[in-house]
C-alpha positions as CSV (number, residue, x, y, z in Angstrom):
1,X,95.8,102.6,121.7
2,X,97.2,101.3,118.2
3,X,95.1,100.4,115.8
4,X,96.7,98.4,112.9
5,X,94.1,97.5,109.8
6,X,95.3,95.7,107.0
7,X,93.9,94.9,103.4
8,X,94.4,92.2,101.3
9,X,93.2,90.4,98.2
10,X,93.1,86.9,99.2
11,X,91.7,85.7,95.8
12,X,89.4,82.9,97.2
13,X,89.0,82.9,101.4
14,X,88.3,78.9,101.2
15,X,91.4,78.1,99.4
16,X,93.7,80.7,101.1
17,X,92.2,80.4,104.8
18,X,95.2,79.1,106.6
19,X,97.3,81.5,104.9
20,X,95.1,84.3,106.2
21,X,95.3,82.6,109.8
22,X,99.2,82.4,109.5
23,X,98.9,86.0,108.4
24,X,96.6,87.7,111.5
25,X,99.2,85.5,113.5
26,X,102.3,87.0,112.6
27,X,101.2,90.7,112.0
28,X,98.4,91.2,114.4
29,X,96.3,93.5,112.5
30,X,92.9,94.3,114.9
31,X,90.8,94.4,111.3
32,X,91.3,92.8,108.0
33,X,89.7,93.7,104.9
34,X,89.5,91.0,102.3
35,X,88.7,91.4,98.6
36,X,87.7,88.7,96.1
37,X,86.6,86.3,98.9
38,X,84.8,84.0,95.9
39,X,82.1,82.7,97.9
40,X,78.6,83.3,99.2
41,X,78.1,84.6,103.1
42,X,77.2,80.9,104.5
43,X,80.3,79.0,102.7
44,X,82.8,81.8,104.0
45,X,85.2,80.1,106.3
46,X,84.1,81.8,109.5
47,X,85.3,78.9,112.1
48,X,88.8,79.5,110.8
49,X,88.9,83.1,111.8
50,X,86.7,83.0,115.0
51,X,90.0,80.6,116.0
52,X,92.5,82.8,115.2
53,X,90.9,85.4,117.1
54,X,88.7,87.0,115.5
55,X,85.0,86.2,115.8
56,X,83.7,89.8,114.5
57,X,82.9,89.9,110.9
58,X,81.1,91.7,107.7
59,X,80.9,89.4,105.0
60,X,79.4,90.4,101.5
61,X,79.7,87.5,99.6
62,X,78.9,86.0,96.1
63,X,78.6,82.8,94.0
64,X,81.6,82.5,92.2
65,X,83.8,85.5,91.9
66,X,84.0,89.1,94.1
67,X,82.9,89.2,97.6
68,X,84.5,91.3,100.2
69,X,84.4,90.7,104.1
70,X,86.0,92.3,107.1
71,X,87.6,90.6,110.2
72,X,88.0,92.2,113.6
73,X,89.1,91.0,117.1
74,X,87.7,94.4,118.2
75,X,84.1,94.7,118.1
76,X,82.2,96.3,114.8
77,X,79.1,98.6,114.3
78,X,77.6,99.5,111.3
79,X,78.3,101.8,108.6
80,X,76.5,102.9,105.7
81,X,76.3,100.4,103.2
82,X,77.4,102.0,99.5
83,X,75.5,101.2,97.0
84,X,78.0,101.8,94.5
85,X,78.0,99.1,91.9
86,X,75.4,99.5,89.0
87,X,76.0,95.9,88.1
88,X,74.9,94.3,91.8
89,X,78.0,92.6,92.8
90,X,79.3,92.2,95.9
91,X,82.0,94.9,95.6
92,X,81.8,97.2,98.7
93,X,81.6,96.1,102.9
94,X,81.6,98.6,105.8
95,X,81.6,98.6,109.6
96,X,83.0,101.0,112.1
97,X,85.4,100.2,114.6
98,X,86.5,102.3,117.5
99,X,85.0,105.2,115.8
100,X,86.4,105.1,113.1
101,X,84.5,104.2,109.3
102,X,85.9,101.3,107.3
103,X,85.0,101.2,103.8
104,X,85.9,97.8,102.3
105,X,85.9,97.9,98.2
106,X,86.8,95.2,95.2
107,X,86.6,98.3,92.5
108,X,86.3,96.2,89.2
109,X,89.2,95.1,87.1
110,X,87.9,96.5,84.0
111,X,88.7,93.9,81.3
112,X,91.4,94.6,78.6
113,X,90.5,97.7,76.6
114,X,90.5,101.2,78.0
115,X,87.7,102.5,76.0
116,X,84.3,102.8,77.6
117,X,82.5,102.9,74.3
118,X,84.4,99.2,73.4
119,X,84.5,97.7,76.8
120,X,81.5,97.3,79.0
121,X,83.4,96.3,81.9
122,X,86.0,99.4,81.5
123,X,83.1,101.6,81.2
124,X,81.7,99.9,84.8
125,X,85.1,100.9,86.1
126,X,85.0,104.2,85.6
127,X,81.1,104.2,86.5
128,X,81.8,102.8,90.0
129,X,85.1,105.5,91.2
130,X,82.7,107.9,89.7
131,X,80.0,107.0,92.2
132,X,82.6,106.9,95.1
133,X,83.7,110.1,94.0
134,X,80.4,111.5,94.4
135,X,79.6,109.9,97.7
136,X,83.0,111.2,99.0
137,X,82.4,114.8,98.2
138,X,78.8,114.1,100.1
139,X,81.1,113.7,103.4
140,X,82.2,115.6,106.2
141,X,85.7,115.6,106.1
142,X,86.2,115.7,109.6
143,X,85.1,112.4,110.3
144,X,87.5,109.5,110.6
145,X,86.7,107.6,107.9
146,X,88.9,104.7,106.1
147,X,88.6,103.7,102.3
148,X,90.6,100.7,101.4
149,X,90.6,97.5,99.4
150,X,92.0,96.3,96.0
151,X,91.1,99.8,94.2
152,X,92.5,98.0,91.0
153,X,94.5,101.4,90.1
154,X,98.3,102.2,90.3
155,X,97.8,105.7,90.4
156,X,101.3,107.0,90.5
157,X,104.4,106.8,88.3
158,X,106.3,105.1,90.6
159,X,103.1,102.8,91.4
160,X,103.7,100.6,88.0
161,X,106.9,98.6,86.9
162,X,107.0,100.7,83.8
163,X,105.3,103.9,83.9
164,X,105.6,104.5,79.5
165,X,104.5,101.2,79.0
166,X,101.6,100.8,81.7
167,X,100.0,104.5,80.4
168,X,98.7,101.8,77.3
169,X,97.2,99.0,79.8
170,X,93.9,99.2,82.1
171,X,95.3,100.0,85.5
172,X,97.3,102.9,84.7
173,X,95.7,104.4,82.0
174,X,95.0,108.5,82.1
175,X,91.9,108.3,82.3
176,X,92.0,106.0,85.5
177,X,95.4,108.1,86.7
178,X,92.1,111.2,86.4
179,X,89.5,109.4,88.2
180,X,91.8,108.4,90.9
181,X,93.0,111.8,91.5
182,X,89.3,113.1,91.5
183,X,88.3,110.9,93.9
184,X,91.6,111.9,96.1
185,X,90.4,115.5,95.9
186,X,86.6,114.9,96.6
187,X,88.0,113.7,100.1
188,X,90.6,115.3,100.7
189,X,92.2,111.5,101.2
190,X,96.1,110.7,102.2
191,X,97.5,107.7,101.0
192,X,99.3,106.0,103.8
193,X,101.5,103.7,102.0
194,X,102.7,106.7,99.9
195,X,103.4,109.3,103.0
196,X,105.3,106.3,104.5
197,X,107.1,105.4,101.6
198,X,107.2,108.5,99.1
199,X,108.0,108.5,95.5
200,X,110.1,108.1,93.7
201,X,110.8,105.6,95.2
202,X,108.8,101.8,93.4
203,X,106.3,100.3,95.5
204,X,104.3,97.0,94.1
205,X,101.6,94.9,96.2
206,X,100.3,92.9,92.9
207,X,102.6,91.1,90.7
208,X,101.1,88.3,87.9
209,X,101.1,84.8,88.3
210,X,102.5,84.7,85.0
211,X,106.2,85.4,86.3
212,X,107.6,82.5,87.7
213,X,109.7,84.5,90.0
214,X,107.7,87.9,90.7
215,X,110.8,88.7,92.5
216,X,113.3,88.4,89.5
217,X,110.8,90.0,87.3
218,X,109.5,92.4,89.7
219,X,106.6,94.0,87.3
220,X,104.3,94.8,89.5
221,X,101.6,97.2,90.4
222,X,100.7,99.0,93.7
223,X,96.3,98.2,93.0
224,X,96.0,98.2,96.9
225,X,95.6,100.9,99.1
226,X,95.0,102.9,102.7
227,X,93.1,106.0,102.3
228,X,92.1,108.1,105.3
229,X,89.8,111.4,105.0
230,X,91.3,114.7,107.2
231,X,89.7,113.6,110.4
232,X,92.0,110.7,110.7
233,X,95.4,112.1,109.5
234,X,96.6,113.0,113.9
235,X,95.9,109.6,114.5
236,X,97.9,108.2,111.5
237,X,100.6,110.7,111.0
238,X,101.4,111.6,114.3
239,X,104.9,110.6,114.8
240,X,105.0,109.5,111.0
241,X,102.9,106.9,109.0
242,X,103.5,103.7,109.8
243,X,102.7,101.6,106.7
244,X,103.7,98.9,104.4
245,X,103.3,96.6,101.9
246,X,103.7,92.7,102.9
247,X,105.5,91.5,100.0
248,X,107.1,89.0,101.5
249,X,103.4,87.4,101.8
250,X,103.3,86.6,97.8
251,X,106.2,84.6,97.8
252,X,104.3,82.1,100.2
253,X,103.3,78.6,99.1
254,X,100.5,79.0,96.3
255,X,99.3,83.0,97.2
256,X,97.1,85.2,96.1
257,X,98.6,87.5,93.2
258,X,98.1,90.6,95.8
259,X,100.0,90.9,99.3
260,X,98.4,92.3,101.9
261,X,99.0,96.0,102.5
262,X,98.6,97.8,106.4
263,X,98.8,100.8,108.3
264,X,98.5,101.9,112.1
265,X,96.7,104.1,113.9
266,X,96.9,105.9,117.5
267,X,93.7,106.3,118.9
């Protein structure tokens, strides 16, 4: 059977619900992750989403700001939960579906300045892909597992609008470009979206509110991703990743600054 799972910053679940409703409409995704849901577990729109067809849910949520949350049709189980976040927000969600592990993760922005020592936040960052890093090498590779979510790292060249440019601004700075890469070793992770569309060709899923026409502008960042350990590569890459960032999503009325990204699976 296919498996589709999508991810997708929504940037406030209240004020974007109907725009995720219109979204599990017309792409049919069996589980959606969402990142920075904004709200605590009781105020998260769950009515909306049990009638759009989906009345199985994870929901980590938080006063204010973060929160992640995951929405099936198909039933879930439980997965570990990650402790992962040496501040205590609500950054990382998991559940199992058909077998196969979902990790759910809002890794933090990490301010403005790309020095540890300087920036508190930057240094949380790096803290948090460290742990992940460390918890992936504790894994059996075999083992379908899934780690997605707004990452909040354009790892590649060809991931950032400008890649001499970017190398200066938290995102796509070396040191994060190193961590990433570490964390892709420690599990032995594929990125979908990249073995469906390879460099060099650009691929985006974040563009700033600050352009009036993201389009027209088109500086963007590819901060959201599909990763799948070995165990999971038949059922993704069998025939050819199937992949894809929904760009077409940001230029909806009032969106979120990320589009939703999604990949399929035959299990």
């Amino acid at each position: 059977m296919r498996l589709r799972l999508a991810t997708w910053n929504i940037n406030s679940a209240r004020l974007r619900a109907e725009q995720v409703a219109r979204f599990l409409a017309e792409q049919s995704p069996d589980v959606l992750c969402l990142q920075e849901i904004k709200c605590r577990d009781g105020e998260f729109p769950k009515a909306a989403f049990e009638a759009a067809g989906y009345p199985h849910m994870r929901i980590a949520g938080q006063k204010g700001s973060h929160g992640v949350a995951i929405l099936s049709r198909l039933p879930l189980e439980d997965a570990p939960d990650l402790d992962l976040c040496r501040e205590g927000h609500a950054r990382s969600v998991g559940a199992r579906v058909l077998g196969v592990e979902v990790q759910n993760f809002y890794i933090p922005a990490g301010g403005d300045i790309p020095d540890p020592e300087a920036n508190p936040k930057f240094a949380h960052k790096l803290d948090f892909l460290a742990r992940l890093t460390a918890e992936a090498r504790r894994r059996d590779p075999a083992a379908p597992l899934v780690i997605t979510g707004d990452l909040n790292v354009a790892p590649g060249e060809f991931d950032v609008w400008s890649h001499r440019q970017m190398l200066r601004v938290v995102s796509h700075t070396p040191v994060e470009i190193e961590a990433m890469a570490a964390l892709r070793e420690a599990g032995d992770f594929t990125d979908l979206v990249r073995a469906a569309t390879p460099e060099p060709q650009k691929l985006f899923s974040w563009w700033s509110y600050r352009a009036a026409d993201f389009r027209a502008s088109n500086r963007g960042l590819r901060l959201d991703h599909i990763w799948i350990s070995p165990g999971l590569k038949p059922a993704a890459l069998s025939g050819g990743a199937q992949a894809r960032v929904h760009d077409d999503v940001r230029a909806w009325e009032r969106p979120s600054d990320h589009a939703p990204v999604s990949a399929d699976f035959r299990l």
